[in-house]
Z-matrix of the N, CA and C atoms (Angstrom, degrees):
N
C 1 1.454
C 2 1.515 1 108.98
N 3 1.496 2 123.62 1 129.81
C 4 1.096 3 117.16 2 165.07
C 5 1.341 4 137.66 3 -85.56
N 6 1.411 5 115.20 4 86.68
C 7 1.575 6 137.19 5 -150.82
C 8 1.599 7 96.39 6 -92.22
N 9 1.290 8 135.30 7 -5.96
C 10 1.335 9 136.89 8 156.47
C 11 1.480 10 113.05 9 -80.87
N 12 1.384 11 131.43 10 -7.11
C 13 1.236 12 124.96 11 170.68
C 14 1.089 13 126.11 12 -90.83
N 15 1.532 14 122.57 13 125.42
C 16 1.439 15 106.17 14 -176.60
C 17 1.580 16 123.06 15 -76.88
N 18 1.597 17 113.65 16 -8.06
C 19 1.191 18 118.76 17 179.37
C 20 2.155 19 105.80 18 -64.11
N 21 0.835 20 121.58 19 -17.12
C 22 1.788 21 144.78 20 -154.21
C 23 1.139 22 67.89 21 -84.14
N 24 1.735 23 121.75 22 -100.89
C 25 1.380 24 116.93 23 -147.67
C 26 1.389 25 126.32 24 -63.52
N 27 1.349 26 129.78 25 -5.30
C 28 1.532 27 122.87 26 171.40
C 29 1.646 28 96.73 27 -77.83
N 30 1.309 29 126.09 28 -48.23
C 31 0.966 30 136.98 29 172.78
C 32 1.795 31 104.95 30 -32.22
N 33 1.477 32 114.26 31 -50.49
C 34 1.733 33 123.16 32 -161.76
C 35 1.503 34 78.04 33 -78.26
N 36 1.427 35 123.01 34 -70.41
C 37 1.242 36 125.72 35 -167.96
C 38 1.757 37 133.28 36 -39.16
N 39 0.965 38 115.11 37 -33.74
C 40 1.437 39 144.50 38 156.60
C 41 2.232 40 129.31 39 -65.19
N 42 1.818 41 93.96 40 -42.73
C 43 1.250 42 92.70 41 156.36
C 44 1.609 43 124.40 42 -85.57
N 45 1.471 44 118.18 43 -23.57
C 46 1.544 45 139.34 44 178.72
C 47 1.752 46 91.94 45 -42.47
N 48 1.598 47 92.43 46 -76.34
C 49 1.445 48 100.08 47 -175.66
C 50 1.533 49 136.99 48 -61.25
N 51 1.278 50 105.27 49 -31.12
C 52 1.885 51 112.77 50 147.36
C 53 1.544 52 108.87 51 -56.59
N 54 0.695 53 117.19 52 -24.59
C 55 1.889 54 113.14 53 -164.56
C 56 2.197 55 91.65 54 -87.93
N 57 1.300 56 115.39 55 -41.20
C 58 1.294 57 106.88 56 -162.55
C 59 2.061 58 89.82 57 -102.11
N 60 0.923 59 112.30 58 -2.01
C 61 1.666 60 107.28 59 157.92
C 62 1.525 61 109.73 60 -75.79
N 63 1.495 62 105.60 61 -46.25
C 64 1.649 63 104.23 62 -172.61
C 65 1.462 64 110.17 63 -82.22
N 66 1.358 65 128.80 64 -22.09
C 67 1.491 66 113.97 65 177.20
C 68 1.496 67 88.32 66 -105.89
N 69 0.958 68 156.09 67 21.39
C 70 1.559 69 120.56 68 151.14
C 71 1.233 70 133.00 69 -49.73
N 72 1.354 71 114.20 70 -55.39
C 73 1.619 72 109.94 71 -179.71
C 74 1.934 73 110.72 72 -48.94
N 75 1.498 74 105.75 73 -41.13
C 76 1.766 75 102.87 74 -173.28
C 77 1.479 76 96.63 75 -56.18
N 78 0.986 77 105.68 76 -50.36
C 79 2.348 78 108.83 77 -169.55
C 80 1.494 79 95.73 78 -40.55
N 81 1.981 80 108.23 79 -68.08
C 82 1.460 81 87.24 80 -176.44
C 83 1.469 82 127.36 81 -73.71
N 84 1.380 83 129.83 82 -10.08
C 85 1.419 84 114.32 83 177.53
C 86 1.929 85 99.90 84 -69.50
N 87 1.331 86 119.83 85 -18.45
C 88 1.589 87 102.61 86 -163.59
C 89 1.448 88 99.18 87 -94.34
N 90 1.514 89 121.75 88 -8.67
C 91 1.593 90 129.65 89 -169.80
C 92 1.500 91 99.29 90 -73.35
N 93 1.547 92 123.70 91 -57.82
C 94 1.489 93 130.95 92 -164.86
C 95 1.144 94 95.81 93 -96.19
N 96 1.318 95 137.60 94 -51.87
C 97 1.749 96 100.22 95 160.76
C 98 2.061 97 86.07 96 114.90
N 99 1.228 98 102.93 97 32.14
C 100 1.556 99 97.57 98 -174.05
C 101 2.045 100 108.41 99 -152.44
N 102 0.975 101 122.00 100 173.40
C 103 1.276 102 101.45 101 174.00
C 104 1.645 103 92.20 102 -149.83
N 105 1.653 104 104.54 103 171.27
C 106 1.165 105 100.42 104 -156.73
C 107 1.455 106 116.47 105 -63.66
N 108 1.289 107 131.92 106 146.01
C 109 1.266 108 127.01 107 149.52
C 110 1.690 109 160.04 108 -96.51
N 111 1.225 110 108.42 109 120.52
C 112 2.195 111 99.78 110 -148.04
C 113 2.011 112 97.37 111 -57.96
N 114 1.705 113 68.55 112 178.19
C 115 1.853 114 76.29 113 -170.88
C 116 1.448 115 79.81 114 -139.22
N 117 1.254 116 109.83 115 172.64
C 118 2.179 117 133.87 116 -170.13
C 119 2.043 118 77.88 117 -101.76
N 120 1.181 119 135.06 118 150.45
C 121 0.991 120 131.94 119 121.58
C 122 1.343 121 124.03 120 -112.85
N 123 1.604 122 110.43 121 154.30
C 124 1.320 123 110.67 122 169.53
C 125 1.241 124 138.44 123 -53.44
N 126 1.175 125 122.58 124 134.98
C 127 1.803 126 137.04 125 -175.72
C 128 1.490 127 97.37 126 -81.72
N 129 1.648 128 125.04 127 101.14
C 130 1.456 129 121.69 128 162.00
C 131 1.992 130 112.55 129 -109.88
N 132 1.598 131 83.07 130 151.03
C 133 1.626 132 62.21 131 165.94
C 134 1.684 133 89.00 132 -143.27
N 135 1.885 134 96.74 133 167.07
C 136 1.985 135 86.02 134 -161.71
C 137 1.566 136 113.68 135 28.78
N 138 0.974 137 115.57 136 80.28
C 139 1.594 138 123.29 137 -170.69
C 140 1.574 139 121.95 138 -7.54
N 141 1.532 140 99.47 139 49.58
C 142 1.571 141 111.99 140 148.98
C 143 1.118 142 131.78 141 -128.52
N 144 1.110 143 127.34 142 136.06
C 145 1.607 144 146.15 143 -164.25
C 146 1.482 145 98.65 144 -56.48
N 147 1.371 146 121.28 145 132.05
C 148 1.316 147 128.36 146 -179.00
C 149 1.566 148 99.09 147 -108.95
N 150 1.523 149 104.88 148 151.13
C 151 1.625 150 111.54 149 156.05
C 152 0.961 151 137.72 150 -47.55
N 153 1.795 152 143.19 151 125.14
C 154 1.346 153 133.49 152 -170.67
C 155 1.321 154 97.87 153 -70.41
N 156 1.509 155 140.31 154 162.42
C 157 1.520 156 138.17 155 173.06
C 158 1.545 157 92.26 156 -94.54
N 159 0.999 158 105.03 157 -160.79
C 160 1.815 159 133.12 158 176.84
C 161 1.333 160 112.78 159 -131.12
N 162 1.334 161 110.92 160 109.61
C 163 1.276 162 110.35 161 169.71
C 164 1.439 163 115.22 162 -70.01
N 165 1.028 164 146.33 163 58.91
C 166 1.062 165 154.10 164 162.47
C 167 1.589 166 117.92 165 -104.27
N 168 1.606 167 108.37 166 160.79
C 169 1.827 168 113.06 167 -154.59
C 170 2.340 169 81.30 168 -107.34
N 171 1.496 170 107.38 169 -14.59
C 172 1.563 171 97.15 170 -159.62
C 173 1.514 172 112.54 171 -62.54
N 174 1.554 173 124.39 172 -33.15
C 175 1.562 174 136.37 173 171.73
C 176 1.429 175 121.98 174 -72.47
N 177 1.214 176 112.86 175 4.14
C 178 1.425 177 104.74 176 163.33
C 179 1.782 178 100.65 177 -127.00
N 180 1.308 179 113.71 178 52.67
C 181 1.523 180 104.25 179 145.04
C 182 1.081 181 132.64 180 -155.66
């Protein structure tokens, strides 16, 4: 390895830091020990809350 070149270590320095951009998120999902969890959001329209329907087949017959 040519460890007298300075072109080498920007090179190390540059993949180091791609490598801990791309595994960060895994470190913290394995640190807390949880993974994300979904949420329902609300259905607005013109910022008012609309009625959920019914999935049900009995109102249309």
């Amino acid at each position: 390895m040519p460890v007298g070149d300075w072109q080498f270590w920007v090179v190390t320095v540059l993949a180091a830091g791609a490598a801990l951009v791309l595994l960060r998120p895994l470190f913290s999902r394995l640190k807390t020990g949880r993974t994300a969890r979904s949420s329902r959001a609300s259905l607005t329209v013109e910022g008012r809350q609309v009625r959920q329907s019914r999935r049900s087949s009995a109102d249309n017959g």
